[in-house]
C-alpha positions in Angstrom: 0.0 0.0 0.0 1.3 3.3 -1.2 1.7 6.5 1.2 -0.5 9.5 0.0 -0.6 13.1 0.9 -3.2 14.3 2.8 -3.1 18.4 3.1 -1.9 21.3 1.4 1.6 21.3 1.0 4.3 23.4 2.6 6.7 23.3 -0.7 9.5 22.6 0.9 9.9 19.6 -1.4 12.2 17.5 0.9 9.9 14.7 0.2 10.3 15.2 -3.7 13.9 14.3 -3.4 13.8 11.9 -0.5 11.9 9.9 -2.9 14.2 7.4 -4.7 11.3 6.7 -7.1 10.8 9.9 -8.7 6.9 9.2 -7.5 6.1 12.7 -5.9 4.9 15.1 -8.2 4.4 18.1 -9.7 8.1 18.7 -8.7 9.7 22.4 -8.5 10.6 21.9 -11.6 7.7 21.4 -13.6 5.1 24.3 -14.3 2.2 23.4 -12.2 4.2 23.4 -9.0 3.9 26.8 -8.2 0.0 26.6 -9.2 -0.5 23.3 -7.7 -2.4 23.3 -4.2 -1.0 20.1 -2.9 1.2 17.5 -4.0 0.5 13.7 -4.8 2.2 10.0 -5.2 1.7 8.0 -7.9 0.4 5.0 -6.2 1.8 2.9 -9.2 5.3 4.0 -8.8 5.4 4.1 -5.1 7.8 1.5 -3.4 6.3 1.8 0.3 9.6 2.8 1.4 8.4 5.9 4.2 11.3 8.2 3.1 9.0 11.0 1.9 7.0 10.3 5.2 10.4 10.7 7.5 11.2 14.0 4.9 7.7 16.0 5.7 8.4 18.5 8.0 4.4 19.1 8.6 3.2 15.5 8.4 1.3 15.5 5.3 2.2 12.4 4.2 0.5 8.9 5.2 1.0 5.6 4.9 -2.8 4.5 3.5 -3.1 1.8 6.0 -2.9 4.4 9.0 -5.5 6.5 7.2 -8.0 8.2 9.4 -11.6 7.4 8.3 -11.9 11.8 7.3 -8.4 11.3 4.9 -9.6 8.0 3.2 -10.9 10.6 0.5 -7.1 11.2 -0.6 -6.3 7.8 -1.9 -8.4 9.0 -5.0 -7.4 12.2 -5.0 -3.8 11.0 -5.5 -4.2 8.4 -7.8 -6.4 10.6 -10.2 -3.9 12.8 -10.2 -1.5 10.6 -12.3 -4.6 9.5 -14.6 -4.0 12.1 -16.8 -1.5 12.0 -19.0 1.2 14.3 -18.2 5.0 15.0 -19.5 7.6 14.2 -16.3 10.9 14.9 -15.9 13.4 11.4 -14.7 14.6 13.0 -11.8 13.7 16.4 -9.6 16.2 18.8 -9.7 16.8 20.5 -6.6 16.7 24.7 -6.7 19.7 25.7 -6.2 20.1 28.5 -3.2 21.7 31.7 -3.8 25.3 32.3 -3.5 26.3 35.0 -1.8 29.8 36.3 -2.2 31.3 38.0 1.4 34.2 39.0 2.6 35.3 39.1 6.4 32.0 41.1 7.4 28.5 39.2 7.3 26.2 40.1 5.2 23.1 41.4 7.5 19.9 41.2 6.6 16.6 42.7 8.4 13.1 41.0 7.7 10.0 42.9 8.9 7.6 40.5 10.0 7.5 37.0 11.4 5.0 35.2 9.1 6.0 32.0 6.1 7.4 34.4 3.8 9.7 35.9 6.5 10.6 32.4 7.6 11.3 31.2 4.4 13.4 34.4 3.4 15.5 33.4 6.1 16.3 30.3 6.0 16.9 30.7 2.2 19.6 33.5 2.9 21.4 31.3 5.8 22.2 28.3 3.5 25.1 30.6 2.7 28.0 31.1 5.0 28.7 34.4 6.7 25.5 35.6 6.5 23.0 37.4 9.7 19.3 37.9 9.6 17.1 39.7 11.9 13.8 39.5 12.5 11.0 42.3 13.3 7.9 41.6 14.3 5.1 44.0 16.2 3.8 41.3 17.8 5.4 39.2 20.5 4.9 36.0 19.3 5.9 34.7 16.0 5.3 33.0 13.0 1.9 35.5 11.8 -0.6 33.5 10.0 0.9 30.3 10.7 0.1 31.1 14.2 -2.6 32.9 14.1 -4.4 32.3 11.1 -4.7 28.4 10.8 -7.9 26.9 12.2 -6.7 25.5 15.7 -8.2 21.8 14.7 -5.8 21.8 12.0 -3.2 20.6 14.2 -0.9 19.3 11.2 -1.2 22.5 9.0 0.1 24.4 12.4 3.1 22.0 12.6 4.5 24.2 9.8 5.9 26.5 13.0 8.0 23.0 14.1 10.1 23.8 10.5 10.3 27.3 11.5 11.1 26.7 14.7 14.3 24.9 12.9 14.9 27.9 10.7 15.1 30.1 13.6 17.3 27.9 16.0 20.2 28.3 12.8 23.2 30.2 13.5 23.3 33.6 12.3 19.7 34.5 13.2 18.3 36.7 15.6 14.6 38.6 16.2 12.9 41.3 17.8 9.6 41.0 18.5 7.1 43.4 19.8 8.7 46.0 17.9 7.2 47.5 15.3 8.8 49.3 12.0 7.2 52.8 11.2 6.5 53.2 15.3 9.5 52.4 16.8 11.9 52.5 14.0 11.9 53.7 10.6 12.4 52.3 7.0 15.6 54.8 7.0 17.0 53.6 10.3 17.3 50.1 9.2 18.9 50.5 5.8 21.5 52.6 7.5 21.6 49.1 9.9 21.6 46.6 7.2 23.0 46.0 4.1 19.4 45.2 3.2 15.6 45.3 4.6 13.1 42.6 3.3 9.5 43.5 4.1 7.2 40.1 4.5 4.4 41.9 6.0 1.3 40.1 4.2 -1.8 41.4 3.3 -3.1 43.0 6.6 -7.0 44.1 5.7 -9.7 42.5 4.2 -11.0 43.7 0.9 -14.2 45.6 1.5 -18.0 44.2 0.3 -19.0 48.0 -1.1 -22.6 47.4 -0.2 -24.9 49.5 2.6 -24.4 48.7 6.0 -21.7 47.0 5.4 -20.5 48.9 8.6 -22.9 48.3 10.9 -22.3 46.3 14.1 -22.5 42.8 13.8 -21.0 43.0 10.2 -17.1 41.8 10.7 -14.6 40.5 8.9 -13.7 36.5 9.3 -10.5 37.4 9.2 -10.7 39.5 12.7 -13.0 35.9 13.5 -10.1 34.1 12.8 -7.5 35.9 14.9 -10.1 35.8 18.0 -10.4 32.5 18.4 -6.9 31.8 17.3 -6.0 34.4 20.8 -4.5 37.2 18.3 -3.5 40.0 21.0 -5.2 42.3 19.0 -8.7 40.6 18.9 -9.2 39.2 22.8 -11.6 41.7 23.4 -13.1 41.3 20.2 -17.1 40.2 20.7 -19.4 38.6 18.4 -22.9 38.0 18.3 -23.8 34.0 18.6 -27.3 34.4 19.6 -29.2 33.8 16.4 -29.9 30.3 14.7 -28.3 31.5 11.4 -24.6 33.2 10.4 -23.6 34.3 7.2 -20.2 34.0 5.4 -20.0 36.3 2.3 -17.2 34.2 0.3 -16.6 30.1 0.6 -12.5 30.0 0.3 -10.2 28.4 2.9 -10.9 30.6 6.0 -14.8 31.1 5.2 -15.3 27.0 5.2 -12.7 27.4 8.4 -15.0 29.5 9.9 -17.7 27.7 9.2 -16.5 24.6 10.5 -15.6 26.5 14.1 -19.2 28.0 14.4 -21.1 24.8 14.0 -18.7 21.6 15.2 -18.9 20.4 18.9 -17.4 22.6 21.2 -15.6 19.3 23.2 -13.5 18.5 19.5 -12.5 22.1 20.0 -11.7 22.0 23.8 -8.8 19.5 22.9 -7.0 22.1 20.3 -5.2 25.1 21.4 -8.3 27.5 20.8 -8.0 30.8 22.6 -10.2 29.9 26.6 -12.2 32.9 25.6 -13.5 31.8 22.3 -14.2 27.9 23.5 -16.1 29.5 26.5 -17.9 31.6 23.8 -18.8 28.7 21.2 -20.2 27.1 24.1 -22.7 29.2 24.7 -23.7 29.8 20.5 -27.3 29.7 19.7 -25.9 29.3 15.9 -27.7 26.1 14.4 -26.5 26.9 10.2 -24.0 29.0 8.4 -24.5 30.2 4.8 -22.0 30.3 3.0 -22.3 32.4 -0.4 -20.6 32.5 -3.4 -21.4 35.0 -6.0 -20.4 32.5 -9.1 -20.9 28.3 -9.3 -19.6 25.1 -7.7 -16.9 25.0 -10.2 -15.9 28.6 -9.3 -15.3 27.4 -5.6 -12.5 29.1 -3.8 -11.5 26.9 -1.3 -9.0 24.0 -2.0 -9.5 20.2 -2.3 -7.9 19.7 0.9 -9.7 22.0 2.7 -12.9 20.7 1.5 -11.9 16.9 2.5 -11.3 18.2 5.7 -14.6 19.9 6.2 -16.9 16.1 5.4 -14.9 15.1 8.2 -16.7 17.2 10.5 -19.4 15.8 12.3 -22.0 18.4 10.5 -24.8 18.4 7.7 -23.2 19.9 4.6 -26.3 21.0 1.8 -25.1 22.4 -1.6 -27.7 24.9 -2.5 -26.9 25.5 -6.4 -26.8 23.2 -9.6 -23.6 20.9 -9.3 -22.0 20.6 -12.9 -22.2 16.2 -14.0 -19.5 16.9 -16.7 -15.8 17.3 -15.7 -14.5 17.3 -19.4 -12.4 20.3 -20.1 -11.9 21.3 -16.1 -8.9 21.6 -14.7 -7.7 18.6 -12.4 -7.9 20.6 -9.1 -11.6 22.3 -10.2 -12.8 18.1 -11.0 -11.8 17.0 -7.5 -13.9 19.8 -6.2 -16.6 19.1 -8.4 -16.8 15.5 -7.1 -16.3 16.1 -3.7 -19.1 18.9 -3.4 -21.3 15.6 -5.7 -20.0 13.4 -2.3 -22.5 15.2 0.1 -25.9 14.7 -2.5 -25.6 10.9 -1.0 -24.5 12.3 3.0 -26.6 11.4 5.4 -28.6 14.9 6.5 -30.1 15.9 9.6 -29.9 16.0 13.3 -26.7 17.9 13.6 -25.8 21.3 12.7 -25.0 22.1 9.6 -23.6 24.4 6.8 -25.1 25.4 3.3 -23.1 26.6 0.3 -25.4 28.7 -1.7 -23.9 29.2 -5.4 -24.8 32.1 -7.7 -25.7 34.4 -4.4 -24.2 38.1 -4.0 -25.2 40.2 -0.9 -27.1 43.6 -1.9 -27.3 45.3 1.2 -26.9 44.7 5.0 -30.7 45.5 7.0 -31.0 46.6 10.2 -31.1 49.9 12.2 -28.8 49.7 15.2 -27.3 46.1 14.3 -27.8 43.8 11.5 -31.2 41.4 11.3 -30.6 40.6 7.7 -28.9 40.7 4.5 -30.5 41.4 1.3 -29.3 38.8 -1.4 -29.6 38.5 -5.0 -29.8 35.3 -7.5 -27.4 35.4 -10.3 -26.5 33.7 -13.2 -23.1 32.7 -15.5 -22.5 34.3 -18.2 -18.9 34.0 -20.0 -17.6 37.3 -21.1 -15.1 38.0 -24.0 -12.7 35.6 -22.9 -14.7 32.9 -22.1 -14.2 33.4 -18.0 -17.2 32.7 -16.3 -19.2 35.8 -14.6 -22.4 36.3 -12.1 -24.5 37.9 -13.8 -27.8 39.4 -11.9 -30.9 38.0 -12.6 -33.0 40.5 -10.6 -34.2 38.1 -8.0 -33.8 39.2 -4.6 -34.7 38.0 -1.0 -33.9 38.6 2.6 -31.7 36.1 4.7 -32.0 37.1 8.3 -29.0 36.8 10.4 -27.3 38.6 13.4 -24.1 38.1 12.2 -22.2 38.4 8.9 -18.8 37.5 7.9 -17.0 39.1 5.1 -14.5 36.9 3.3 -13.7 38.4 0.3 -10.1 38.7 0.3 -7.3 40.3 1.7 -5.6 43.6 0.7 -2.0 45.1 1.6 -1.8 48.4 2.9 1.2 51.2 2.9 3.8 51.2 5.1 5.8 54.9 6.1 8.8 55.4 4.1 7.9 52.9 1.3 6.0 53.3 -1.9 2.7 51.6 -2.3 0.5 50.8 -5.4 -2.8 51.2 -4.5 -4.7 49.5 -7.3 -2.8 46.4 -6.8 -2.4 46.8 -3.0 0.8 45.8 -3.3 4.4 47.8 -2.9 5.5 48.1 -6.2 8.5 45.6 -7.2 10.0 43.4 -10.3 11.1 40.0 -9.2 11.2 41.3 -5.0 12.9 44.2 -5.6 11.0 47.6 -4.3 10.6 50.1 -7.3 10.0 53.4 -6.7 6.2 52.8 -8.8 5.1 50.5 -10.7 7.6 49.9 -13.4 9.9 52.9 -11.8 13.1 52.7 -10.9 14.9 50.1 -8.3 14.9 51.5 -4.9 18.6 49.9 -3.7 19.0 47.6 -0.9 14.8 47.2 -0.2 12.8 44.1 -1.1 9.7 42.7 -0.1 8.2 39.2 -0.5 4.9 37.4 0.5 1.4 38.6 -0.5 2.9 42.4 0.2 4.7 41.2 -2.6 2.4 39.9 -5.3 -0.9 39.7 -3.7 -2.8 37.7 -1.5 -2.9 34.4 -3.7 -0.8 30.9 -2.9 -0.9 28.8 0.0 1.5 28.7 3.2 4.1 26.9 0.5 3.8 28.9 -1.9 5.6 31.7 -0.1 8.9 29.1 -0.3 9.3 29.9 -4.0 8.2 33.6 -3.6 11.4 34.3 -0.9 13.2 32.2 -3.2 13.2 34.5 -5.9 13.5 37.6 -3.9 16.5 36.6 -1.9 18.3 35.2 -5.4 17.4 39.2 -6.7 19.0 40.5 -3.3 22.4 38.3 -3.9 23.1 39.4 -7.1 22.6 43.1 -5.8 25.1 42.3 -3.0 27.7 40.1 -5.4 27.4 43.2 -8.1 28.3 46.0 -5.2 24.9 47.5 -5.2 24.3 47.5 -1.5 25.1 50.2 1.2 27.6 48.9 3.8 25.8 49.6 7.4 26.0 52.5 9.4 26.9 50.5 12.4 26.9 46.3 13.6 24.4 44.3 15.4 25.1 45.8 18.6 24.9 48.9 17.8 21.4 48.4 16.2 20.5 46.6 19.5 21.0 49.6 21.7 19.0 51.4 19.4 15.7 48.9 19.8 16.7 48.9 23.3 16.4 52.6 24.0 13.2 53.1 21.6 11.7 49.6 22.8 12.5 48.6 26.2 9.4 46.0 25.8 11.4 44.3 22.6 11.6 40.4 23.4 15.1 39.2 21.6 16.0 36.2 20.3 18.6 33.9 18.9 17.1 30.6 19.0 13.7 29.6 19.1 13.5 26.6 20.9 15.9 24.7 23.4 19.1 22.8 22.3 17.7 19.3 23.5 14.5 20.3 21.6 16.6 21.1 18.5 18.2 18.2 18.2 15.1 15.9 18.2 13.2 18.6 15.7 16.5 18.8 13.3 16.3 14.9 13.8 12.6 14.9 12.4 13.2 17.2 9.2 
């Protein structure tokens, strides 16, 4: 029996060349890796030998005879995979890191923010020798949406933080934390620090609905939702109105059918995670008996990924599709077939009894009701229309009716915002930049010695993993500026820099290593 993936992948592809079977695929490599929400084994090809288990530095990979009843649903998902016919390369060719030419000096870098792309950055720039990264991060924990924005039951997407943990136990890297850049210190201070100042600082608000009432109290964003019950400093007074039978979600990606799943599964699966005391006490107490979920286009337009949605039938709830499923997969995309099937999957579910959630399709919100809170949202039907380019669109039909509710959650997507000292593209809501580098505007000139990588970098789009490849390519852009001379020597060394913190932020926590030595050794043991 082979082993098979089971989750969305961190792209670190250690298991693609543990393998000795070339089985693993799409591989860095090859064009849909970048695109591809997960990974998969070719059950033909694998030998059983665990060496891609042992590689996983997350624990997606499973043997299929230790399968839990909720991942039995990724044996077919990884074997239809490798039914279509698809050109492969022999062998996986690893991507080479960046060299980095120094001299006696280290080359010192300083990464704003704590989140995957930061974490990646850094461990990409300390395969080379003689080279010193420092962390910044406002808040005094770590690791951002790894931490704070991964459902707490997904206790094997959070053990992405273990490989961090790694990265941040290397030699050569230090942090501040509970310092924040533009309050404490400025964009200028730390060039003249560093030879170079990576910003990783995501995509911080949510993209905005732009209908009436949309401000009105009991309208919030899931993403704020998220960060409550995840214990987010900035949220644990946040409160949230769970007396009504229905919720809404305005969007049905990764965090609305997170959120979904939070608001309607038993309170005693929770009470065994790490969920904030505060939120568990809350969901305790919830009156909520369904959450909509809506979705302005179809089921094949779905947002959330395959793994996500496996995950979700494992929850001891009543899923309902409200909208016309598509019977005809020719044509599709692999990833939008699996969804396709999967959402077929819950036509033969057993309903009733148990709490559940509804995905309406081909549903847009018009306007939030209500006078001093919300009581209801105004929806309207819609239907698809391709446009020029043969992309699908919701067209309105002119239908409307009234969904009551005392609670909606926008999750429409998340948007970067400016940061002092830096220049900012508002359309895209990203700071301007060609391959990481910071331009002055889009398409202007190279601002030297400032890059930036994440969704700050080119949106809010990819997965946890996908941020690998993004801080690959920005820190291969930063060593040729360094190799070619382009970068400002610093004004002063690390000590220096760390009176400075000191004196502006006495409440700075600083690091070196993350974890304990004997903790190390067992975690460097694992990956």
């Amino acid at each position: 029996m082979p082993y098979v993936v089971t989750q969305s992948c961190c792209s670190d592809a250690s298991c693609v060349y543990a393998c000795p079977v070339n089985c693993i695929h799409p591989t860095p490599d090859e064009p849909d890796f970048l695109s591809a929400e997960m990974l998969y084994v070719d059950p033909k090809a694998c030998v059983d030998c665990g060496a891609c288990a042992s590689a996983c530095p997350v624990d997606a990979i499973v043997s299929s005879k230790k399968l839990t009843r909720e991942q039995q649903p990724f044996i077919e998902i990884n074997a239809n995979f490798f039914r279509q016919s698809r050109p492969r390369p022999l062998l996986a060719r690893p991507v080479p890191a960046a060299r980095i030419r120094t001299g006696r000096q280290p080359l010192r870098v300083a990464i704003v923010g704590s989140g995957p792309s930061a974490m990646y950055a850094a461990d990409e720039l300390l395969t080379q020798p003689n080279v010193a990264v420092t962390v910044l991060d406002r808040l005094p924990r770590p690791y951002g949406l790894a931490r704070f924005g991964v459902a707490p039951d997904h206790e094997k997407t959070r053990k992405v933080g273990t490989l961090f943990d790694v990265i941040s136990a290397q030699p050569g890297f230090g942090s501040y934390l509970n310092v924040e850049v533009g309050r404490d210190i400025s964009h200028g201070e730390l060039l003249d620090s560093f030879h170079a100042v990576i910003y990783a600082v995501g995509a911080s608000t949510d993209r905005k609905l732009g209908i009436a009432g949309e401000s009105m109290p009991g309208t919030v964003s899931a993403t704020d939702f998220v960060a409550w019950y995840n214990g987010h400093p900035d949220h644990a007074a946040d409160e949230f109105d769970l007396s009504q039978p229905q919720a809404l979600i305005v969007g049905n990606g990764n965090v609305a059918l997170d959120v979904a799943r939070i608001l309607t599964v038993d309170p005693a699966v929770l009470a065994a995670t790490d969920i904030a005391p505060h939120a568990l006490k809350a969901l305790r107490e919830s009156k909520i008996e369904e959450v909509v979920l809506l979705g302005r286009r179809g089921a094949a337009e779905s947002a959330f990924t395959v793994p996500e949605f496996v995950g979700l039938l494992g929850a001891e709830v009543d899923i309902v599709v409200d909208g016309e499923i598509p019977d005809d997969d020719s044509g599709l995309s692999y990833q939008v077939a699996q969804k396709l099937e999967l959402l077929r999957s819950t036509r033969t579910r057993p309903v009733g009894g148990r709490k559940r959630i509804v995905l309406r399709y081909l549903t847009s919100p018009l306007e939030i009701r209500g006078t001093d809170r919300v009581t209801g949202v105004q929806v309207g039907r819609n239907e698809l229309a391709a446009d020029a380019e043969g992309v699908p669109r919701a067209v309105p039909t002119g239908a409307t009716e009234v969904l009551e509710t005392g609670l909606v959650l926008t999750s429409v997507g998340y948007r970067g915002v400016a940061l002092p000292g830096l220049p900012f593209d508002e359309k895209a809501g990203v700071i301007p930049n060609s391959g990481g580098g910071v331009l002055t505007e889009a398409g202007g000139e190279v601002l030297p010695g400032v890059y930036v990588t994440g969704w700050i970098k080119r949106g809010p789009t990819g997965f946890i993993g996908t941020n690998k490849s993004c801080a690959q390519e920005t820190v291969r852009r930063l060593a040729e500026d360094y190799n070619a001379g382009r970068l400002s020597e610093p004004g002063g060394d690390a000590a220096d820099f760390d009176r400075l913190i000191r004196s502006r932020r006495p409440a700075a926590v600083a690091g070196g290593a993350a974890v304990k030595p004997g903790r190390l050794r067992r975690l460097l043991a694992k990956s």
